[in-house]
C-alpha positions in Angstrom: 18.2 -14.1 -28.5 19.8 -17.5 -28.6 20.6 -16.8 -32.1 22.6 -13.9 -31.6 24.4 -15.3 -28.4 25.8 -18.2 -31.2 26.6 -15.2 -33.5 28.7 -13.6 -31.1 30.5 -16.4 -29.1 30.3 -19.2 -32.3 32.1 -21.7 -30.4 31.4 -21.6 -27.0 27.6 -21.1 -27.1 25.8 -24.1 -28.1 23.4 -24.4 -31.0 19.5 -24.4 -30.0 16.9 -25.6 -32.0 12.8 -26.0 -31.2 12.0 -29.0 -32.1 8.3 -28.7 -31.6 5.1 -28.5 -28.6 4.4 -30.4 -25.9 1.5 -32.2 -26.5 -1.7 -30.6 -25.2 0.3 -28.1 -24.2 1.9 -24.8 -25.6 5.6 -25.5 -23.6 8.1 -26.1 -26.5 10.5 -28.8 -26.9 13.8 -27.2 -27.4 17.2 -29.6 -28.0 20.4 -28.0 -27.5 23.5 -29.3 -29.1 26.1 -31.4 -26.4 29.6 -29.6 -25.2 32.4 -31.6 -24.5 32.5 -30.0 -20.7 31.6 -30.0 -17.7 30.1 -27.0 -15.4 33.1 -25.3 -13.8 31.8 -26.0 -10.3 32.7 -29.3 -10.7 36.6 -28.7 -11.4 36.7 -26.9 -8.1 38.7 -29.9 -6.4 41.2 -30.2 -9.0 41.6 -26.6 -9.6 45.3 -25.4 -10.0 46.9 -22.0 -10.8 47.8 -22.8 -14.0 44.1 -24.2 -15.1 42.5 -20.7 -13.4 44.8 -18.6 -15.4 43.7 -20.7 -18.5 40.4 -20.3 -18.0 40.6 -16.3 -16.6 42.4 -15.6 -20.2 39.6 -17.3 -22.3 37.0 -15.8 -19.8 39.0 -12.1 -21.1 38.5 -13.1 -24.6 34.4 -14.2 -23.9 33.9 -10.5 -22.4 36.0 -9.0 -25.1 34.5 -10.4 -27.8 30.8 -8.7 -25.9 32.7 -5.3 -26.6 34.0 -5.8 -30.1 30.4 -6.3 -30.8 28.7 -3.1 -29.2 24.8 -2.9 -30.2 22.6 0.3 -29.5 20.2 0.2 -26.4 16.4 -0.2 -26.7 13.6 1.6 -25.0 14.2 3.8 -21.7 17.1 2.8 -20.2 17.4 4.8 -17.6 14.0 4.5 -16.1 14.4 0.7 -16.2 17.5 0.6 -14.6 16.6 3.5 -11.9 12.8 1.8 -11.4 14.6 -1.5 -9.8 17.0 0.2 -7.7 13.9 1.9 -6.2 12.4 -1.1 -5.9 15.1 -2.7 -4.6 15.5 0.6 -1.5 12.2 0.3 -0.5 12.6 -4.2 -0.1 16.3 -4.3 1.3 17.7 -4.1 4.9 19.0 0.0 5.8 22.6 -1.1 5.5 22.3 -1.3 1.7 21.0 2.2 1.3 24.4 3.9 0.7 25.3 1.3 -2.3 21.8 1.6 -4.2 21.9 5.5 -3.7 25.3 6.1 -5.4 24.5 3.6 -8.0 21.5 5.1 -9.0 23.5 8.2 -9.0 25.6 6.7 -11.4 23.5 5.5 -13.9 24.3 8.4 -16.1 27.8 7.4 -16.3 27.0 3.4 -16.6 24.4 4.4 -19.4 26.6 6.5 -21.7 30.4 5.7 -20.8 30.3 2.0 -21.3 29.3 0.0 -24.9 25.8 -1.4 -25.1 26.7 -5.5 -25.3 25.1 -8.6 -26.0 24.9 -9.6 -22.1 24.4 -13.3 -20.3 22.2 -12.9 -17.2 23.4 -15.5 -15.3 27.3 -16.4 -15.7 26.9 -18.9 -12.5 29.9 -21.4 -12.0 27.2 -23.9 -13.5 26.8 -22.0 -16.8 30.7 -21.7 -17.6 31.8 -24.9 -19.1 35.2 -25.8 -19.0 37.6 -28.9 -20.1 38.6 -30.1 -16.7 42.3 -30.9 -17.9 43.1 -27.7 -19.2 41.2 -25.2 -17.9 39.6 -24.0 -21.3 36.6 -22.2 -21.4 34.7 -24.3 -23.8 31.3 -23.7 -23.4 28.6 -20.8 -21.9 25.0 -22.0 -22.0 21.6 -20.9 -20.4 21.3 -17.9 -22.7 17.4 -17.6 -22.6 17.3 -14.4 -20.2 20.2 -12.8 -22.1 19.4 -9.1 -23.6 21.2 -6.0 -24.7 23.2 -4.3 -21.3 25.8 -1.9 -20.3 28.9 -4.0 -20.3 30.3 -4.7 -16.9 26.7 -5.6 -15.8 27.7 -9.3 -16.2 31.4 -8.5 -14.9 30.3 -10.2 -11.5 30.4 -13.5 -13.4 33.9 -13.2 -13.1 33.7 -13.7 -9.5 32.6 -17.7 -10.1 36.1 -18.6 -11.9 38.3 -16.7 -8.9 36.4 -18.1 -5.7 33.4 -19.7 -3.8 31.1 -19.1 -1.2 31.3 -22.1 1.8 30.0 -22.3 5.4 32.7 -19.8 6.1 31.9 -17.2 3.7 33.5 -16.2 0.5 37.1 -17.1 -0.3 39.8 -17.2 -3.0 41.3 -20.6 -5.4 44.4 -18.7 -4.0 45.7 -15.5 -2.1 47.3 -13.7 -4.7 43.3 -12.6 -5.9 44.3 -9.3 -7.3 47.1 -11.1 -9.5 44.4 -12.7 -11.1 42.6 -9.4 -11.8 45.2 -7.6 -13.2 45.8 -11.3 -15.5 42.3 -10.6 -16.6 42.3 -6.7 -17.3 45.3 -7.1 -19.0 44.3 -10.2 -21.9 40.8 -8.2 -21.8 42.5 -4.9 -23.2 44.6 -7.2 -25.4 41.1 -8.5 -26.8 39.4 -5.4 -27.8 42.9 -3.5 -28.9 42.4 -0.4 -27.1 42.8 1.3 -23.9 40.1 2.1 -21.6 39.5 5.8 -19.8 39.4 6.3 -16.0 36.0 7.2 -16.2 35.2 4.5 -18.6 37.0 2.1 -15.8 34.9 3.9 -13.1 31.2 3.2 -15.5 32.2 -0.3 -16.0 32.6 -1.0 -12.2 29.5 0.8 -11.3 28.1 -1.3 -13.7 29.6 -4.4 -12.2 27.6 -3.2 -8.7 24.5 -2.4 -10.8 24.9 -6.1 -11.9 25.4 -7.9 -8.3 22.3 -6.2 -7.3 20.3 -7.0 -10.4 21.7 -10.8 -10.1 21.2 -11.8 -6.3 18.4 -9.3 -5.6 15.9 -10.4 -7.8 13.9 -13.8 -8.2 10.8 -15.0 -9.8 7.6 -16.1 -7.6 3.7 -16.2 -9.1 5.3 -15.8 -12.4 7.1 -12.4 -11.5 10.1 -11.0 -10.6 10.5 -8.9 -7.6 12.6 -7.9 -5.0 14.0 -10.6 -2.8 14.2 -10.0 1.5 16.9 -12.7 1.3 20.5 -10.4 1.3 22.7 -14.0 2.2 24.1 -14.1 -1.1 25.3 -10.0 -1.0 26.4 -10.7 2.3 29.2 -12.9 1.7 29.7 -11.9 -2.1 33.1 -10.1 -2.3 32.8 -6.3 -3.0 29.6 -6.2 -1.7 30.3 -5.2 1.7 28.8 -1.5 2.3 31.5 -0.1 4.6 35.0 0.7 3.8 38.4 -1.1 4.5 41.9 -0.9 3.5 42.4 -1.7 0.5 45.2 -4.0 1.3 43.0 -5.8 3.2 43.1 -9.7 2.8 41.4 -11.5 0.3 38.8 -13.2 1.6 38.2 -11.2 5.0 34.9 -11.3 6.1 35.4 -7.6 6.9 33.2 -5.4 4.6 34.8 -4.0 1.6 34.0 -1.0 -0.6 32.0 -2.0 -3.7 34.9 -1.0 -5.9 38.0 -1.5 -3.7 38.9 -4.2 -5.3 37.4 -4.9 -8.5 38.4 -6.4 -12.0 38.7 -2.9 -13.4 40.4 -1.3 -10.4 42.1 1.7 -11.6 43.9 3.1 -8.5 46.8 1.6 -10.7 
């Protein structure tokens, strides 16, 4: 897994090696290699629009180079994919019904209208390293849950170079959010060379919701992972309101927005 996330993004993901066991013990030691970086959360202060766009361009490029590199799917996808949204009806509040029932009616269209990619489970503002001068993207570690996904599944990751969630909610580095989108589409078409279908568009931002759900709906306890009661994170995460608005609806409002009103790949162009 590790080897192939160093394969694909050679000089952003850092090398691993395992070094050997614990003693007594059957943990490994494992020593990854240093990135001159730090987490992006930490830049959040001195972020400016120019250091966002930086880092938005070379965050295009990271998911771009995911496409370039399709791979084939393994095992039952759609059982896997459909088995956790059931899971996930039956453990979250009503109000999220509507949002797991039309993404489970689209897994069809996630499954076969998007590429296969290498995908990083958990693109947290802690996991995306940049230079805190420039804004590069220099770094993307924590690959050890990373696997083979629909691409867009990871697209929420997005979300942790645009804004933040605070005691007030959710908000924007800066008002002009969908500016920043349409930065991003546009250097992530440049990437892979090609253009991208309206329903291709559509898949990839179902997949996006697939992903929030996966990501913030899920966590580990007694060794296994299972549906989580806590909804505070969806709550306040942009996108991931379940009742319709305007779409020219502030950035930021703590009104509840369609799932893909407003999303990277929005393609009511």
């Amino acid at each position: 897994m590790r080897a192939l996330a160093k394969e694909f993004n050679r000089h952003i993901a850092p090398a691993i090696t395992c070094e050997d066991l614990m003693p007594n013990s059957s943990a490994s030691i494992w020593i990854m290699e240093a990135l001159p970086s730090v987490g992006y959360l930490f830049t959040f202060s001195s972020t400016t629009v120019a250091k966002q766009d930086t880092t938005l361009i070379d965050m295009a490029r990271f998911y771009a180079a995911s496409w370039i590199n399709a791979q084939t799917p393994v095992g039952d996808t759609h059982d896997f994919y459909h088995t956790k949204l059931m899971q996930l009806s039956g453990a979250l509040p009503s109000r999220f019904a509507r949002v797991i029932e039309n993404t489970n009616q689209s897994l069809h269209e996630i499954l076969y209208h998007v590429h296969w990619v290498w995908t990083h489970s958990d693109l947290s503002d802690m996991d995306i390293l940049v230079d805190p001068d420039s804004g590069h993207l220099t770094g993307v570690i924590d690959w050890a849950d990373a696997g083979i996904e629909p691409f867009g599944i990871a697209l929420w990751g997005l979300e942790s170079v645009l804004g933040s969630s605070g005691p007030n909610g959710w908000s924007y580095f800066r008002d002009d959010v969908l500016s920043s989108r349409k930065l991003f589409r546009e250097m992530f078409l440049k990437g892979i060379g090609m253009s991208v279908s309206v329903q291709t568009c559509r898949a990839i931002e179902e997949a996006r919701t697939l992903g929030l759900l996966l990501r913030y709906d899920f966590f580990w306890e007694d060794g296994r992972v299972k549906p989580t009661r806590d909804t505070s994170v969806l709550d306040v995460f942009p996108d991931c309101r379940f009742w319709d608005e305007p779409h020219n609806a502030k950035p930021g409002a703590q009104s509840s927005a369609s799932v893909i009103s407003m999303g990277s790949f929005h393609y009511h162009q």
